[in-house]
LOVEXVO-238553 format. One record per residue (C-alpha): x negated, y negated, z. Coordinates in nm, 4 decimals. Example, Ala and Ser with C-alpha at 12.3 -4.5 7.8 and 13.67 -1.06 7.14 Angstrom:
2
<rec><px>-1.2300</px><py>0.4500</py><pz>0.7800</pz></rec>
<rec><px>-1.3670</px><py>0.1060</py><pz>0.7140</pz></rec>
END
This chain:
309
<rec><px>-10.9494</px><py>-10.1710</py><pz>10.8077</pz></rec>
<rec><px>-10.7279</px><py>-10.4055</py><pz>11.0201</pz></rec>
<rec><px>-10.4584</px><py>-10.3257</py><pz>11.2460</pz></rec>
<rec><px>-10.2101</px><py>-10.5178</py><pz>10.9459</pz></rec>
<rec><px>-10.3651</px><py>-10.2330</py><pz>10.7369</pz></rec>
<rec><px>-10.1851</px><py>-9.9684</py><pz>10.9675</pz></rec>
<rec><px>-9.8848</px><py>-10.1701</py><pz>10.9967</pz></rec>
<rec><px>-9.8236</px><py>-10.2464</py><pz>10.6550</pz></rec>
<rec><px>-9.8865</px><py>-9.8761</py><pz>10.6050</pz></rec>
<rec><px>-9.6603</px><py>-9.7159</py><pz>10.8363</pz></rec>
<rec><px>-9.3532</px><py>-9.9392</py><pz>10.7124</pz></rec>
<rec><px>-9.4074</px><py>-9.8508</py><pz>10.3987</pz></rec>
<rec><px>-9.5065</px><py>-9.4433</py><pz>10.4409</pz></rec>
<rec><px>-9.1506</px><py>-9.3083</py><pz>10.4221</pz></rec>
<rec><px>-9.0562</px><py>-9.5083</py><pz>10.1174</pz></rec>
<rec><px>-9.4070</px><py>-9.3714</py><pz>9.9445</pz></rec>
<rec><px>-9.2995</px><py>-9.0636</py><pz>10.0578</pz></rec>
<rec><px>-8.9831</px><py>-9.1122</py><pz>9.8421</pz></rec>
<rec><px>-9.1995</px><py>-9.1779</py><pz>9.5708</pz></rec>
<rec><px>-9.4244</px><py>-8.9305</py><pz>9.5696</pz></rec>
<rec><px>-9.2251</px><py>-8.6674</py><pz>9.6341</pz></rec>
<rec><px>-8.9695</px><py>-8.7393</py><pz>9.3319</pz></rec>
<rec><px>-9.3149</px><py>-8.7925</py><pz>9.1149</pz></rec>
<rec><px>-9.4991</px><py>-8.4644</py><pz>9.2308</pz></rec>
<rec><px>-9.1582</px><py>-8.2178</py><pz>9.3224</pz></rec>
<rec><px>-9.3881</px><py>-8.1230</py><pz>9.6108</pz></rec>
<rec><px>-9.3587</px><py>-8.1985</py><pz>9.9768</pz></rec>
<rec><px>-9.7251</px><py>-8.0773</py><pz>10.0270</pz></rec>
<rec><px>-9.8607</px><py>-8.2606</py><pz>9.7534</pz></rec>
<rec><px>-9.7335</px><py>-8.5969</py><pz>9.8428</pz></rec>
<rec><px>-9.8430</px><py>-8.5807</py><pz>10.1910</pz></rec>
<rec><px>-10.2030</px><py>-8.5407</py><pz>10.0309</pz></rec>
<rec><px>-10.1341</px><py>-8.8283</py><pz>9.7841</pz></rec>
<rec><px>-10.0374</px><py>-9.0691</py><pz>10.1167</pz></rec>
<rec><px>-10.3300</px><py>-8.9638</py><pz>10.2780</pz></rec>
<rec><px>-10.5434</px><py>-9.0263</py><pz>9.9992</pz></rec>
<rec><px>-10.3829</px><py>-9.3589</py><pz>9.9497</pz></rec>
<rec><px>-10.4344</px><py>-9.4402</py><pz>10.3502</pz></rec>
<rec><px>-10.7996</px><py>-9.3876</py><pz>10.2877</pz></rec>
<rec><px>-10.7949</px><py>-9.5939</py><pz>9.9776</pz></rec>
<rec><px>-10.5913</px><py>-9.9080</py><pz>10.1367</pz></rec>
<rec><px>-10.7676</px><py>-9.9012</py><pz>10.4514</pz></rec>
<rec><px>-11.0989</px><py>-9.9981</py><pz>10.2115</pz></rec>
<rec><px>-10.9544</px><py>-10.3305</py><pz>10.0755</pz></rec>
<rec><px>-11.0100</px><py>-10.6121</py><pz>10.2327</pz></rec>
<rec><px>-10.7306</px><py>-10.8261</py><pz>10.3891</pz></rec>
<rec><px>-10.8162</px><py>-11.1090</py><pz>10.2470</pz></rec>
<rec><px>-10.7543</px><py>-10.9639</py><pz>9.9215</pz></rec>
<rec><px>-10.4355</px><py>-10.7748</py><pz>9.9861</pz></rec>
<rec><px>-10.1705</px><py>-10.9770</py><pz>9.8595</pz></rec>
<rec><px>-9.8801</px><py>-10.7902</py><pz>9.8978</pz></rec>
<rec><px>-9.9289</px><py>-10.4862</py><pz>10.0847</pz></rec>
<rec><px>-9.6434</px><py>-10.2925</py><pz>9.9571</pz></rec>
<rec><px>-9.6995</px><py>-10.3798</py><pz>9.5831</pz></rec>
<rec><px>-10.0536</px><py>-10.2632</py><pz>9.6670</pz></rec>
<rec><px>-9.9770</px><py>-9.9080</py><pz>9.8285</pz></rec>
<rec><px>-9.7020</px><py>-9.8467</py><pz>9.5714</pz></rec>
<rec><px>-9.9475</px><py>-9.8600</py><pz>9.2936</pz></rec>
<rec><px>-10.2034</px><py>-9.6766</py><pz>9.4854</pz></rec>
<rec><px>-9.9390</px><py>-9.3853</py><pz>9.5340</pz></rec>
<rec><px>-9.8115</px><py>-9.3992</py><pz>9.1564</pz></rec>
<rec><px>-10.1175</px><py>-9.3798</py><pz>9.0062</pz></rec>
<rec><px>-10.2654</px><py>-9.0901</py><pz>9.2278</pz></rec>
<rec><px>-9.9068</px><py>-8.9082</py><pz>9.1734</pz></rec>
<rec><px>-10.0239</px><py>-8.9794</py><pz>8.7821</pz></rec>
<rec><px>-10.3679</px><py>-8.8205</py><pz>8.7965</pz></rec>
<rec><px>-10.2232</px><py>-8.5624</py><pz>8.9861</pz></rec>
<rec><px>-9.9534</px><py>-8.4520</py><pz>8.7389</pz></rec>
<rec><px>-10.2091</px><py>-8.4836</py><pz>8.4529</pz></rec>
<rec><px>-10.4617</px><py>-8.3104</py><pz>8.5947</pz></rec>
<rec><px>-10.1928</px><py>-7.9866</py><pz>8.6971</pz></rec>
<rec><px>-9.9963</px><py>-7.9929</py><pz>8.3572</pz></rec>
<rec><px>-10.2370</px><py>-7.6710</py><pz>8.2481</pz></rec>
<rec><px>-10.1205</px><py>-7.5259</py><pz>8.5696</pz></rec>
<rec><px>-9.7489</px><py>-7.6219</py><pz>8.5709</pz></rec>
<rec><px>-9.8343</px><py>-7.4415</py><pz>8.2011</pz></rec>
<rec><px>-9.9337</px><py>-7.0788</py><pz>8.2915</pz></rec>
<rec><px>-9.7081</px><py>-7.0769</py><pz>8.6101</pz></rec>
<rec><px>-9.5072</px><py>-6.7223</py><pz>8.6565</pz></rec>
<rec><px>-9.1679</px><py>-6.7556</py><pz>8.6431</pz></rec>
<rec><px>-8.9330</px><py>-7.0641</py><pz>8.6750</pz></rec>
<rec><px>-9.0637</px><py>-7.3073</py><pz>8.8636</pz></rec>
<rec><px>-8.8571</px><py>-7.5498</py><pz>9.1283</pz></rec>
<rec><px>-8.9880</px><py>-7.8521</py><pz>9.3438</pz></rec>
<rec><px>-9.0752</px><py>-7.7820</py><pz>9.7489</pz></rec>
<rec><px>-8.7259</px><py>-7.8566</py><pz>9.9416</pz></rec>
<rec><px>-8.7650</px><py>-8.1506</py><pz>10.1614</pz></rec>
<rec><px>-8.5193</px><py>-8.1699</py><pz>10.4632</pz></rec>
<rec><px>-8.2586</px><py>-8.4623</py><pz>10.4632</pz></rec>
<rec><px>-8.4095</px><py>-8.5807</py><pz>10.7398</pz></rec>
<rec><px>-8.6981</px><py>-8.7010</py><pz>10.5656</pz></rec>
<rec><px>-8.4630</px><py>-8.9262</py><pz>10.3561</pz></rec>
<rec><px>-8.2962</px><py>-9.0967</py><pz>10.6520</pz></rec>
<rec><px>-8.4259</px><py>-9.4323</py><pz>10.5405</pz></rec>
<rec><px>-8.2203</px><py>-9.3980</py><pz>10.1815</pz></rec>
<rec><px>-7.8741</px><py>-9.5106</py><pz>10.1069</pz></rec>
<rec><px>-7.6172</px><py>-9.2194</py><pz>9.9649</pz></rec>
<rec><px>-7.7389</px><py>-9.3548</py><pz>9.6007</pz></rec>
<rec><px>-8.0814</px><py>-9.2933</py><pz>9.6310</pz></rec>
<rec><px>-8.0967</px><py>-8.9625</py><pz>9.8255</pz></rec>
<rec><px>-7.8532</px><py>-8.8509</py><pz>9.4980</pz></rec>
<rec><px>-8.1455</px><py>-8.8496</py><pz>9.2995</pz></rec>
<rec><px>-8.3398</px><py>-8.6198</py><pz>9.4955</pz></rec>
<rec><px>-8.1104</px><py>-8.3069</py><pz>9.4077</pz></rec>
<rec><px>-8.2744</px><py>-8.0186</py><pz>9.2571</pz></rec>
<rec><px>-8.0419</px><py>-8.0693</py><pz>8.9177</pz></rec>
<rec><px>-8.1554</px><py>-8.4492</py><pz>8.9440</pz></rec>
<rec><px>-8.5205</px><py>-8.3914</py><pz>8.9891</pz></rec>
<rec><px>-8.5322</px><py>-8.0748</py><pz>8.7176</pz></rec>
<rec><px>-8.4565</px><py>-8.3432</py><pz>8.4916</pz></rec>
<rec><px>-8.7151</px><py>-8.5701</py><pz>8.6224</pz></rec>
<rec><px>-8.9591</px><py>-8.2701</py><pz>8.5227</pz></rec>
<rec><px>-8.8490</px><py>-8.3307</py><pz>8.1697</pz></rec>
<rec><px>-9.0173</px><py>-8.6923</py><pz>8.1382</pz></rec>
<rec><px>-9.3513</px><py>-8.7078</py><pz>8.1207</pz></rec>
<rec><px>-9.5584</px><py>-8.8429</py><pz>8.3948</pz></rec>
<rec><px>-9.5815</px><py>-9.2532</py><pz>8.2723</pz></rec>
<rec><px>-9.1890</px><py>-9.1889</py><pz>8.1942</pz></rec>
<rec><px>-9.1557</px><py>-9.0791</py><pz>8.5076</pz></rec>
<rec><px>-9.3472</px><py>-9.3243</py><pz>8.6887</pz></rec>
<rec><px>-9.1497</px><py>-9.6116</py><pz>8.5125</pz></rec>
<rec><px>-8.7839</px><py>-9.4305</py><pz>8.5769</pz></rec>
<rec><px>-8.8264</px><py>-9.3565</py><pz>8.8993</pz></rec>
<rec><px>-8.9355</px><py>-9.7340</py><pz>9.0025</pz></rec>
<rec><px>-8.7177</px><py>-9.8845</py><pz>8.8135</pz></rec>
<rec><px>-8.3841</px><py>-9.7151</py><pz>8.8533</pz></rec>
<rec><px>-8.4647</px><py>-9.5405</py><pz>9.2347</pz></rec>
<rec><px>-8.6684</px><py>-9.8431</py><pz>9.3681</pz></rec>
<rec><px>-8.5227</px><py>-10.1090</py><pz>9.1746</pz></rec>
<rec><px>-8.8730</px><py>-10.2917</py><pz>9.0918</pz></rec>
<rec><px>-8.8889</px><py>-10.5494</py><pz>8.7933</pz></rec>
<rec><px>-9.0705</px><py>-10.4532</py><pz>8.4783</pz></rec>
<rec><px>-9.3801</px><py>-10.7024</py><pz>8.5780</pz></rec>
<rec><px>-9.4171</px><py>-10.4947</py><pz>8.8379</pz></rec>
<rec><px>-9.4359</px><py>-10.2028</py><pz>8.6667</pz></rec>
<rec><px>-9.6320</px><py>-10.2969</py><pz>8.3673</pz></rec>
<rec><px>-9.9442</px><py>-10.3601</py><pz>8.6194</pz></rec>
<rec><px>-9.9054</px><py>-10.0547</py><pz>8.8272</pz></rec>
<rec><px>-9.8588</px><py>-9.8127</py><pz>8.5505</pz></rec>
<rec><px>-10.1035</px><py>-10.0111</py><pz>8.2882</pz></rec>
<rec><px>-9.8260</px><py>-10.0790</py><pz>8.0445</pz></rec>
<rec><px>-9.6685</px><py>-10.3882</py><pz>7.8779</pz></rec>
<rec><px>-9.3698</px><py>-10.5200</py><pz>8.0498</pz></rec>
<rec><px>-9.1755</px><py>-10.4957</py><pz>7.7085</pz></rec>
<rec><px>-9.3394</px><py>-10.0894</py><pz>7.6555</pz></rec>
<rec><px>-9.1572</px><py>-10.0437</py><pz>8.0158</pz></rec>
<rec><px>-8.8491</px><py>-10.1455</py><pz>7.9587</pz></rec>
<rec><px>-8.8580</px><py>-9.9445</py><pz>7.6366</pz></rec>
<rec><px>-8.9671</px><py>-9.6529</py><pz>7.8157</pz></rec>
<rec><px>-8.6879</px><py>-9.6967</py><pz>8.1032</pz></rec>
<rec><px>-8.4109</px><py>-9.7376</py><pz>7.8368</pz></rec>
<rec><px>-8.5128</px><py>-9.4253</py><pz>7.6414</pz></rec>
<rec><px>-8.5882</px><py>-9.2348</py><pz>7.9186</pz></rec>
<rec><px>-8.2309</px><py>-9.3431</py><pz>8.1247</pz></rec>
<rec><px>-8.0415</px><py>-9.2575</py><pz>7.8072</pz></rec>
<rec><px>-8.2142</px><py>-8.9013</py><pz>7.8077</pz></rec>
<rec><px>-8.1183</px><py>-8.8293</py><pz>8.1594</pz></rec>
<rec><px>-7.7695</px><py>-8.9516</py><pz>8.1283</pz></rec>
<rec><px>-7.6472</px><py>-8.7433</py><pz>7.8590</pz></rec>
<rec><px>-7.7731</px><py>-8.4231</py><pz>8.0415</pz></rec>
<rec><px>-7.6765</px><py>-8.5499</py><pz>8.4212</pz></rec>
<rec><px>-7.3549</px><py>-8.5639</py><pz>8.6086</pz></rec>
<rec><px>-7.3550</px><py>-8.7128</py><pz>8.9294</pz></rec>
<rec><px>-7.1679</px><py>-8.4544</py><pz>9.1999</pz></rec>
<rec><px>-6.9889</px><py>-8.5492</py><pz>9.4732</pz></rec>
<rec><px>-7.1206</px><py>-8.5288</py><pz>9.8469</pz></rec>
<rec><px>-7.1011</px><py>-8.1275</py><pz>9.9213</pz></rec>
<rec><px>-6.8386</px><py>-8.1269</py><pz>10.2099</pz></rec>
<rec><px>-6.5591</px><py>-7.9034</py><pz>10.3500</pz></rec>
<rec><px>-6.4484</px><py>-7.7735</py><pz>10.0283</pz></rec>
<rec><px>-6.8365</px><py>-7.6762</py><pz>9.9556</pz></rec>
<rec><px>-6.8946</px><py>-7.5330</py><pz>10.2590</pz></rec>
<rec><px>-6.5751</px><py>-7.2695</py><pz>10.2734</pz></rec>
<rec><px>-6.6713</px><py>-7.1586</py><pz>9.8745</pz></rec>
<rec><px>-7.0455</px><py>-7.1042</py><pz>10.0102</pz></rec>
<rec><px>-6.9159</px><py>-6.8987</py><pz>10.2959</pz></rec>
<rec><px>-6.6458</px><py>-6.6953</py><pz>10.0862</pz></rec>
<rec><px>-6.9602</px><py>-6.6484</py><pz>9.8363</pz></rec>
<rec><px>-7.1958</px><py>-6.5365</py><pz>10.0872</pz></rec>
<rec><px>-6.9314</px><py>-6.3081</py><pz>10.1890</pz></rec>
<rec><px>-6.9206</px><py>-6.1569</py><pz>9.8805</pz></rec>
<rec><px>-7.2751</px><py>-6.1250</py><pz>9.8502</pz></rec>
<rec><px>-7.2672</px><py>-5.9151</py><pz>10.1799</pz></rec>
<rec><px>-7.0394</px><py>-5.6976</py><pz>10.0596</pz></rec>
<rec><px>-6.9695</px><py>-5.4191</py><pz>9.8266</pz></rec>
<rec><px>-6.7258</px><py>-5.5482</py><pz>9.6315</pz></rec>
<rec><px>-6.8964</px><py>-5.6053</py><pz>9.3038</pz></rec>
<rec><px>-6.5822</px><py>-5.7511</py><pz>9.0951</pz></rec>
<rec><px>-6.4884</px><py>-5.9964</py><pz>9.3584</pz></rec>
<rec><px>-6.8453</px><py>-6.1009</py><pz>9.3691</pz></rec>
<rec><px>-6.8270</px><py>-6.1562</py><pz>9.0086</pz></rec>
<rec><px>-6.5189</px><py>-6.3183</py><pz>9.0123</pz></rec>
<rec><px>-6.6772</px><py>-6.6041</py><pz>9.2530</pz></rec>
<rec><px>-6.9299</px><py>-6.6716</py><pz>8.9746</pz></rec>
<rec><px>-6.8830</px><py>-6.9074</py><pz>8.6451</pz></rec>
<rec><px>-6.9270</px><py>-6.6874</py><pz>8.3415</pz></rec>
<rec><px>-7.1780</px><py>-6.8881</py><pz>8.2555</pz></rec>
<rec><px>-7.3664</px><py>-6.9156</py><pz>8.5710</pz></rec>
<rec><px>-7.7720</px><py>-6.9341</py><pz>8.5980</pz></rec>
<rec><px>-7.9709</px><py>-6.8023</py><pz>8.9110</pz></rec>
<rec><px>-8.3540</px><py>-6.9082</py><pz>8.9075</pz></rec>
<rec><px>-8.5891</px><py>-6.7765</py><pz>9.1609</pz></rec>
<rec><px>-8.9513</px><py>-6.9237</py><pz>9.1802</pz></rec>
<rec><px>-9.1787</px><py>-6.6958</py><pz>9.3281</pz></rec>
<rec><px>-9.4581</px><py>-6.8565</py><pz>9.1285</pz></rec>
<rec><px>-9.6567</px><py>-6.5036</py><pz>9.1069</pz></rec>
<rec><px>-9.6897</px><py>-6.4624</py><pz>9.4661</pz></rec>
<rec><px>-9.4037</px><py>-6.2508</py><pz>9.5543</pz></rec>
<rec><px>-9.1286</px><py>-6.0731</py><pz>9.4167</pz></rec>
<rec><px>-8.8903</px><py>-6.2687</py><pz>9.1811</pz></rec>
<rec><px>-8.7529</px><py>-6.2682</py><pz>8.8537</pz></rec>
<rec><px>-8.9980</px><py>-6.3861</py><pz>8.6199</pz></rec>
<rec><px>-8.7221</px><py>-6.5266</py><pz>8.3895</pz></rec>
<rec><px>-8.3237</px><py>-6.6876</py><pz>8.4401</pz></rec>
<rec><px>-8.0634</px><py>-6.4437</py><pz>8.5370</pz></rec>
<rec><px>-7.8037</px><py>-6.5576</py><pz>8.3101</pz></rec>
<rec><px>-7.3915</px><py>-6.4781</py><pz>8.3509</pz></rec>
<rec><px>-7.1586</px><py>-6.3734</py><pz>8.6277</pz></rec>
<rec><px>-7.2155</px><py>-5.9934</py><pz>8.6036</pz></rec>
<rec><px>-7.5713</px><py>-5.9933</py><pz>8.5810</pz></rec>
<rec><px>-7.6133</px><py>-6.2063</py><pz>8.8363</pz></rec>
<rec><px>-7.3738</px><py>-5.9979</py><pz>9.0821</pz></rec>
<rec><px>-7.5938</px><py>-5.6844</py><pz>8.9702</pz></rec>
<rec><px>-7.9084</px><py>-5.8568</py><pz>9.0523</pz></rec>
<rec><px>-7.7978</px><py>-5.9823</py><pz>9.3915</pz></rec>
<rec><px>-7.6378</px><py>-5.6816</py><pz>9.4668</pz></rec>
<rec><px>-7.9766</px><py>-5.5426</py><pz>9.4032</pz></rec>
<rec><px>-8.2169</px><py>-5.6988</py><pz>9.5729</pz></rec>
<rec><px>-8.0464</px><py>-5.7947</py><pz>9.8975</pz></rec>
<rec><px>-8.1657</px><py>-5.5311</py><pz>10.1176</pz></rec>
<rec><px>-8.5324</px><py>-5.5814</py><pz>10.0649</pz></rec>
<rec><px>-8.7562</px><py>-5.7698</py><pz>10.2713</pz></rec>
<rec><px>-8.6858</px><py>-5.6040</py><pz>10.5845</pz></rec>
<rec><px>-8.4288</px><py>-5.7262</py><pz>10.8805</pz></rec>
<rec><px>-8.3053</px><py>-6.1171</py><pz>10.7942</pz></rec>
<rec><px>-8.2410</px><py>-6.3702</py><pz>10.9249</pz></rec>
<rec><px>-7.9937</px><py>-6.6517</py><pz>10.8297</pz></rec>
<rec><px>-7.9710</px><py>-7.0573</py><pz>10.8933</pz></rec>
<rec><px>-7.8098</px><py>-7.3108</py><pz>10.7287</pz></rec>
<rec><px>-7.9836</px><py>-7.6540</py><pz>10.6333</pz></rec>
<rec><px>-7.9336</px><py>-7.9765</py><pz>10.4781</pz></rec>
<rec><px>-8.2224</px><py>-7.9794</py><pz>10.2049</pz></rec>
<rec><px>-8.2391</px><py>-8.2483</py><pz>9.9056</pz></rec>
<rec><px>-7.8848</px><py>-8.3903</py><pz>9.9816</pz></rec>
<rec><px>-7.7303</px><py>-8.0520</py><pz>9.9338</pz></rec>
<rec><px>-7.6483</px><py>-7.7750</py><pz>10.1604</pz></rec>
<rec><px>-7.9093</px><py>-7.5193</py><pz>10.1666</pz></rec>
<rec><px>-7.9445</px><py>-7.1694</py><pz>10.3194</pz></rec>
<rec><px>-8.3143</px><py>-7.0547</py><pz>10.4619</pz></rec>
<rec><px>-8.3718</px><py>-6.7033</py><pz>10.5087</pz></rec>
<rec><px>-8.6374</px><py>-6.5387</py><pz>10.7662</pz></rec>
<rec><px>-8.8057</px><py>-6.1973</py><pz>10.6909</pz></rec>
<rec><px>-8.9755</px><py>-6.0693</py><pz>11.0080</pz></rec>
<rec><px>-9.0192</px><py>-6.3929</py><pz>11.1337</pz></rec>
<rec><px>-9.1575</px><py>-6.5454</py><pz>10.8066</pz></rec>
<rec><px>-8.9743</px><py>-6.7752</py><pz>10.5719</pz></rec>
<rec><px>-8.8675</px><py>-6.5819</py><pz>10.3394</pz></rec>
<rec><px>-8.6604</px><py>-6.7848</py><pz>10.0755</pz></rec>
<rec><px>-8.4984</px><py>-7.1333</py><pz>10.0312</pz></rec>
<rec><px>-8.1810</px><py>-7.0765</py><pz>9.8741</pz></rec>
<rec><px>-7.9552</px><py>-7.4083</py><pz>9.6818</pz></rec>
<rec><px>-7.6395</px><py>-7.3526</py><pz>9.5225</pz></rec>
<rec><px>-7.4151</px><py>-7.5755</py><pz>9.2820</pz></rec>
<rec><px>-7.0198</px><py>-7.5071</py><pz>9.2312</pz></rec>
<rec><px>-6.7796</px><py>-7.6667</py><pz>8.9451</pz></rec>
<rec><px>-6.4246</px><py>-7.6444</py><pz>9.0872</pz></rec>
<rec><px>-6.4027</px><py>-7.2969</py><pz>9.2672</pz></rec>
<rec><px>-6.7044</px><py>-7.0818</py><pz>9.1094</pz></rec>
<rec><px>-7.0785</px><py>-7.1282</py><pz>9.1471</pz></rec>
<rec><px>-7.2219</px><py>-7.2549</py><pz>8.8597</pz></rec>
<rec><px>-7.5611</px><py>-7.1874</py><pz>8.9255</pz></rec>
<rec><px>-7.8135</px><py>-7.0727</py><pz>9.2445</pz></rec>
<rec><px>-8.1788</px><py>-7.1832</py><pz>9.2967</pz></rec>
<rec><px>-8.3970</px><py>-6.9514</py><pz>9.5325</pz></rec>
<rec><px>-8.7392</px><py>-7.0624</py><pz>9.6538</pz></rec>
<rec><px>-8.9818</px><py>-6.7988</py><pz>9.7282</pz></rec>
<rec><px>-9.3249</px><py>-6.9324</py><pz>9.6497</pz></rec>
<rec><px>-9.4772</px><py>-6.8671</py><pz>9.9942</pz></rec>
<rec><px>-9.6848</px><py>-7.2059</py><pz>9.9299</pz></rec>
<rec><px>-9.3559</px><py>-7.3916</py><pz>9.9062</pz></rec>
<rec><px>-9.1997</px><py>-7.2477</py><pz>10.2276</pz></rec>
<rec><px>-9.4850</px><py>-7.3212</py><pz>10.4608</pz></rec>
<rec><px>-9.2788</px><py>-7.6344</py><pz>10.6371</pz></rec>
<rec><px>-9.0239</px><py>-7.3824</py><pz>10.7765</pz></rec>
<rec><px>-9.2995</px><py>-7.1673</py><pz>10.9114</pz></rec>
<rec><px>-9.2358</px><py>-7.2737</py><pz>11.2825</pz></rec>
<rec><px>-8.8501</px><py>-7.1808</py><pz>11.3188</pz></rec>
<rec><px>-8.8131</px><py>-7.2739</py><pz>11.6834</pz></rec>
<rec><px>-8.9326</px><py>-7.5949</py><pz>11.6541</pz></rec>
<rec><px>-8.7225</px><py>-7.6881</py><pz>11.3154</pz></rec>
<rec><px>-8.3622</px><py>-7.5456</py><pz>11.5230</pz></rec>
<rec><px>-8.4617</px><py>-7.7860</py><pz>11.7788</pz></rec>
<rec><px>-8.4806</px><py>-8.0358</py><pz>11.5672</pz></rec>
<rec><px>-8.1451</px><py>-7.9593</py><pz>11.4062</pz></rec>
<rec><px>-8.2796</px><py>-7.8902</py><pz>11.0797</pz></rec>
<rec><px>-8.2040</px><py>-7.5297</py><pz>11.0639</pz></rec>
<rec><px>-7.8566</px><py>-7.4412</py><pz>11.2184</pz></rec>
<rec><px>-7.7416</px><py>-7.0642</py><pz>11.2664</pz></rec>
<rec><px>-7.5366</px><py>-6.9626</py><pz>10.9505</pz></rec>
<rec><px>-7.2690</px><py>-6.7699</py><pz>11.1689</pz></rec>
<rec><px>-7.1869</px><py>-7.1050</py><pz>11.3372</pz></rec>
<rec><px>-7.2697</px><py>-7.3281</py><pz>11.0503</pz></rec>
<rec><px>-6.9856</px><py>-7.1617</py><pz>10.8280</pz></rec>
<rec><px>-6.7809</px><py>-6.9474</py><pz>11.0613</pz></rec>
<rec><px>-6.9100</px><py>-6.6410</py><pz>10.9470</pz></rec>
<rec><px>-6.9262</px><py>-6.2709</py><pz>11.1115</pz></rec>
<rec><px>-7.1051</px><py>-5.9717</py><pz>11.0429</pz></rec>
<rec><px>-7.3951</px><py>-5.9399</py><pz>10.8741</pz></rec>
<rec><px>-7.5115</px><py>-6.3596</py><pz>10.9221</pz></rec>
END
């Protein structure tokens, strides 16, 4: 290892980051993959290095590929829906408004979808722009099978993806009317807020309590909120900027509690996302040091709200 080892390393870390993390879904897991490719990279000689960030990129893919291979069993037999481990906007500073688009829950659901060469060769090609050369040696593949795989796989995405608009003002008010509602006991109104054909997933992944399957239209979902609010003790709200979205975390007696995404067509929620996997949480573990930071805000003053937030 060199010092130009650790250089080249460090400049590249938060686009491998990117990279992993879109691969894997998991914050946790791609901090293991980095450190695994450190380890790796810091073994070849300089001589032979070449380009550094070609290098490290294919390192990372190709771990994020034995990885996913090795866990599809698991992914398999998981309880419940699962969702990928939010990762704080912060984390994507380094990304232009395009990029960070493509690390939305809907957006990287869909990733889930291809499997893990498909992925590989997507996610370079469209996210990181590289050329299918490039490609074709890092993920073993013929330049020509690439670009095959890259126009099947785009054309699968497309007709199932809609890119949204940056959540702003109009975003925020709905989310605080809805929360309102939620808070409430006003069961029609609640119901009203919600698309008849709305979708709340919670991923608990066995751990904790959840639904082990989609709660599917307005006035289920109401019923099932309405439900389960009150449990878990004395909470605590923030508000967060998580995977280019806005994002509310929840505290239970000091623990994280949930991770909670939500996505609106026009005026009604469409569909809500709640992460409760303990395993998946364990970044917002020390609140104090995540409000200094400005990743967590207080809900009240986030979205002018009163009472119970």
């Amino acid at each position: 290892m060199t010092n130009d080892h650790l250089t080249h390393y460090h400049e590249a870390r938060p686009r491998l980051l990117s990279l992993a993390y879109r691969m894997t879904g998991s914050l946790s897991d791609s901090e293991d993959i980095l450190q695994d490719a450190w380890l790796r990279f810091a073994q070849v000689p300089a001589e032979t290095v070449g380009s550094a960030a070609a290098l490290l990129t294919t390192i990372v893919t190709r771990l994020c590929l034995d990885l996913l291979r090795s866990a599809r069993k698991k992914r398999e037999t998981y309880v419940g829906p699962w969702l990928p481990e939010p990762i704080p906007d912060l984390y994507l500073a380094h990304e232009d408004a395009t990029q960070r688009e493509t690390v939305s829950y809907a957006f990287l659901l869909l990733l889930q979808k291809l499997q893990p060469v498909e992925r590989a060769v997507f996610i370079l090609r469209e996210i990181f722009d590289y050329d299918y050369a490039e490609i074709a040696k890092t993920v073993r593949k013929s330049a020509d099978h690439c670009r095959q795989i890259f126009h099947r796989s785009k054309k699968a995405l497309r007709s199932e993806y809609t890119a949204r608009p940056q959540a702003g003002a109009h975003e925020r008010e709905l989310l605080a009317a809805f929360l309102v509602a939620c808070s409430g006991n006003n069961l029609p109104r609640l119901v009203q807020m919600l698309a008849h054909d709305a979708a709340l997933l919670s991923d608990g992944g066995g751990k904790v309590n959840a639904s082990s399957i989609p709660v599917l239209g307005s006035s289920k979902i109401a019923k099932f909120i309405f439900a389960v609010r009150d449990k878990g003790g004395r909470k605590r709200y923030y508000a967060a900027r998580l995977n280019n979205a806005f994002a509310i975390i929840t505290y239970a007696e000091n623990e994280p509690y949930s991770a909670q995404f939500f996505e609106f067509a026009g005026n009604s929620l469409t569909r809500t996302l709640i992460v409760r996997n303990p395993d998946k949480l364990k970044l917002f573990a020390d609140r104090e040091n995540l409000v200094r930071l400005k990743i967590l805000q207080p809900l009240v003053g986030f979205l002018g709200l009163r009472g119970a937030y």
